[in-house]
Steps between C-alpha positions, in 0.01 A plus 500: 500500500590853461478579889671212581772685254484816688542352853831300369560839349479706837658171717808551221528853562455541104368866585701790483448638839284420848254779373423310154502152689191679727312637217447248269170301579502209755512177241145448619379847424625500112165446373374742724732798441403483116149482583499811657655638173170418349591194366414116545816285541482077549785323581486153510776175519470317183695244397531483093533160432121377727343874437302614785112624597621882385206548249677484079466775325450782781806692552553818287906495631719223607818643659839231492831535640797257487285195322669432187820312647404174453433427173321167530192715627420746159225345423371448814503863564419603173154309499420611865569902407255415218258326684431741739595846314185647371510502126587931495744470801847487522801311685829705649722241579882620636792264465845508439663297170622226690732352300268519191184357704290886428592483099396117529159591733438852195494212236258298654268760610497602121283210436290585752419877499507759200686737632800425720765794543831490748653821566808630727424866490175534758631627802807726561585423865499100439714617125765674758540178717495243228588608166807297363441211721368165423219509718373812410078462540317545179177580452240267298122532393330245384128609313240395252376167538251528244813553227688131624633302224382198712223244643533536888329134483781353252859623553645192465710562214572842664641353822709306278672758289532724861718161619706518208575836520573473913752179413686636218 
Protein backbone atom coordinates (compact mmCIF):
# COMPACT_ATOMS: atom_id res chain seq x y z
CA UNK A 1 0.00 0.00 0.00
CA UNK A 2 2.56 2.49 0.87
CA UNK A 3 4.54 2.07 -2.55
CA UNK A 4 1.63 2.11 -4.40
CA UNK A 5 1.35 5.71 -2.45
CA UNK A 6 4.72 6.75 -3.49
CA UNK A 7 4.39 5.91 -7.23
CA UNK A 8 0.92 8.06 -7.34
CA UNK A 9 3.13 10.39 -5.36
CA UNK A 10 6.03 10.65 -8.03
CA UNK A 11 3.25 10.18 -11.19
CA UNK A 12 1.57 13.53 -9.31
CA UNK A 13 4.69 15.31 -9.22
CA UNK A 14 3.99 15.70 -5.30
CA UNK A 15 7.93 16.12 -4.96
CA UNK A 16 9.56 19.25 -4.74
CA UNK A 17 12.02 18.92 -7.47
CA UNK A 18 13.29 16.14 -10.32
CA UNK A 19 16.28 15.48 -7.86
CA UNK A 20 13.88 14.45 -4.81
CA UNK A 21 11.47 12.57 -7.33
CA UNK A 22 14.96 10.36 -8.22
CA UNK A 23 16.02 9.78 -4.76
CA UNK A 24 13.34 8.49 -2.98
CA UNK A 25 13.20 4.57 -3.24
CA UNK A 26 11.49 2.85 -6.26
CA UNK A 27 7.85 1.85 -4.56
CA UNK A 28 9.21 -1.67 -4.81
CA UNK A 29 12.44 -1.00 -3.02
CA UNK A 30 10.72 0.68 0.28
CA UNK A 31 11.21 -2.32 2.27
CA UNK A 32 14.50 -2.63 1.03
CA UNK A 33 15.94 0.87 1.58
CA UNK A 34 14.98 0.52 5.41
CA UNK A 35 16.51 -2.75 5.56
CA UNK A 36 19.68 -1.55 4.75
CA UNK A 37 19.22 0.94 7.68
CA UNK A 38 19.37 -2.10 9.83
CA UNK A 39 15.95 -2.53 10.18
CA UNK A 40 13.13 -5.12 9.18
CA UNK A 41 10.14 -3.42 7.48
CA UNK A 42 6.73 -5.61 6.17
CA UNK A 43 4.31 -4.07 4.25
CA UNK A 44 1.42 -5.82 3.45
CA UNK A 45 -2.43 -4.95 1.83
CA UNK A 46 -4.88 -5.57 4.50
CA UNK A 47 -8.18 -4.91 4.38
CA UNK A 48 -9.73 -4.11 8.08
CA UNK A 49 -13.00 -5.29 7.90
CA UNK A 50 -11.82 -9.51 6.56
CA UNK A 51 -8.17 -9.05 8.38
CA UNK A 52 -5.50 -10.68 6.48
CA UNK A 53 -2.57 -13.64 6.90
CA UNK A 54 -0.13 -10.64 8.46
CA UNK A 55 0.69 -12.61 11.72
CA UNK A 56 -1.48 -10.50 15.15
CA UNK A 57 0.47 -9.26 17.47
CA UNK A 58 3.98 -8.81 15.58
CA UNK A 59 4.56 -5.33 14.65
CA UNK A 60 6.41 -3.06 17.18
CA UNK A 61 5.14 0.26 14.83
CA UNK A 62 2.22 0.73 12.63
CA UNK A 63 2.66 3.92 10.57
CA UNK A 64 -1.05 5.65 9.14
CA UNK A 65 -1.64 8.49 6.99
CA UNK A 66 -4.97 9.98 5.78
CA UNK A 67 -7.28 6.95 7.40
CA UNK A 68 -9.52 8.58 9.74
CA UNK A 69 -11.98 10.28 7.08
CA UNK A 70 -14.53 8.01 7.08
CA UNK A 71 -15.92 7.58 10.18
CA UNK A 72 -17.96 4.42 9.68
CA UNK A 73 -14.48 2.53 9.80
CA UNK A 74 -13.11 3.49 13.73
CA UNK A 75 -13.57 0.49 14.88
CA UNK A 76 -12.52 -1.35 12.18
CA UNK A 77 -9.21 0.26 12.35
CA UNK A 78 -9.02 0.53 15.85
CA UNK A 79 -9.27 -3.38 16.40
CA UNK A 80 -6.85 -4.11 13.44
CA UNK A 81 -3.97 -1.51 14.97
CA UNK A 82 -4.59 -3.61 18.11
CA UNK A 83 -4.54 -6.81 16.68
CA UNK A 84 -1.43 -6.66 15.14
CA UNK A 85 0.58 -3.94 17.36
CA UNK A 86 2.71 -5.82 19.75
CA UNK A 87 1.51 -5.16 23.23
CA UNK A 88 4.85 -2.39 23.95
CA UNK A 89 4.55 -0.86 20.40
CA UNK A 90 3.11 2.08 19.21
CA UNK A 91 0.85 3.55 16.24
CA UNK A 92 1.76 7.15 14.39
CA UNK A 93 -1.12 7.77 12.48
CA UNK A 94 -1.20 11.46 10.42
CA UNK A 95 -4.52 12.97 9.44
CA UNK A 96 -6.02 16.11 9.08
CA UNK A 97 -9.47 17.08 11.30
CA UNK A 98 -11.72 16.60 8.60
CA UNK A 99 -14.56 18.24 9.52
CA UNK A 100 -14.42 16.77 13.10
CA UNK A 101 -13.74 13.03 11.75
CA UNK A 102 -9.80 13.10 13.82
CA UNK A 103 -11.57 14.42 17.29
CA UNK A 104 -14.36 11.70 16.49
CA UNK A 105 -11.47 8.79 15.43
CA UNK A 106 -9.15 10.34 19.21
CA UNK A 107 -12.42 9.35 21.10
CA UNK A 108 -12.70 6.07 19.89
CA UNK A 109 -9.19 5.08 20.04
CA UNK A 110 -9.48 6.10 23.82
CA UNK A 111 -11.30 2.96 24.40
CA UNK A 112 -8.94 1.14 22.80
CA UNK A 113 -5.37 2.18 23.83
CA UNK A 114 -4.11 3.90 27.17
CA UNK A 115 -2.41 6.42 25.93
CA UNK A 116 -3.57 8.37 22.88
CA UNK A 117 -1.98 11.98 22.38
CA UNK A 118 -2.62 14.45 19.12
CA UNK A 119 -0.27 17.17 18.76
CA UNK A 120 0.31 20.12 16.06
CA UNK A 121 3.73 21.17 17.14
CA UNK A 122 6.15 18.10 15.69
CA UNK A 123 7.65 19.38 12.76
CA UNK A 124 8.55 23.01 11.83
CA UNK A 125 8.69 22.85 8.02
CA UNK A 126 5.07 21.08 7.74
CA UNK A 127 4.03 24.05 10.91
CA UNK A 128 5.27 26.79 8.14
CA UNK A 129 3.02 25.32 5.31
CA UNK A 130 -0.03 24.49 7.33
CA UNK A 131 -0.50 26.26 10.45
CA UNK A 132 -3.90 28.21 10.46
CA UNK A 133 -5.47 26.02 7.94
CA UNK A 134 -8.06 23.43 8.30
CA UNK A 135 -6.16 20.69 7.06
CA UNK A 136 -3.25 21.16 8.91
CA UNK A 137 -1.75 17.25 9.61
CA UNK A 138 -1.63 16.33 13.22
CA UNK A 139 0.21 13.96 14.73
CA UNK A 140 -1.38 10.92 16.84
CA UNK A 141 0.08 7.92 18.95
CA UNK A 142 -1.79 5.43 19.96
CA UNK A 143 0.06 2.97 22.97
CA UNK A 144 -0.56 0.59 25.78
CA UNK A 145 -2.81 -2.10 25.06
CA UNK A 146 -2.37 -3.76 28.20
CA UNK A 147 -4.02 -0.37 30.02
CA UNK A 148 -7.57 -0.62 27.55
CA UNK A 149 -10.67 0.04 29.36
CA UNK A 150 -12.13 -2.72 27.05
CA UNK A 151 -12.77 -6.54 25.93
CA UNK A 152 -11.38 -6.67 22.28
CA UNK A 153 -13.89 -9.83 22.12
CA UNK A 154 -17.06 -7.69 23.37
CA UNK A 155 -17.29 -4.06 22.14
CA UNK A 156 -20.62 -4.17 21.42
CA UNK A 157 -21.83 -1.62 23.66
CA UNK A 158 -18.67 0.35 22.65
CA UNK A 159 -19.50 0.42 18.93
CA UNK A 160 -22.70 1.67 20.03
CA UNK A 161 -21.84 4.68 22.09
CA UNK A 162 -18.91 5.46 19.08
CA UNK A 163 -22.33 5.62 16.66
CA UNK A 164 -23.92 7.94 18.86
CA UNK A 165 -21.26 10.12 19.18
CA UNK A 166 -20.51 10.01 15.05
CA UNK A 167 -24.55 10.85 14.50
CA UNK A 168 -25.01 13.53 16.92
Amino acid sequence: VLGANAALNKEAGAFADEEEAREAPAPDDWAGAAGRGGCHVQTAFLDWLAGGSVEEGCFDVILCADCVYNVELHIPLLKTLRRFLRPDGKVILIASPRAGSLYVFLSAARGFFGSVTCTVDYDDVVSSKFRGQKCFPQLVTLESLECNRFDTDDLSIFEDEHSKRRDS
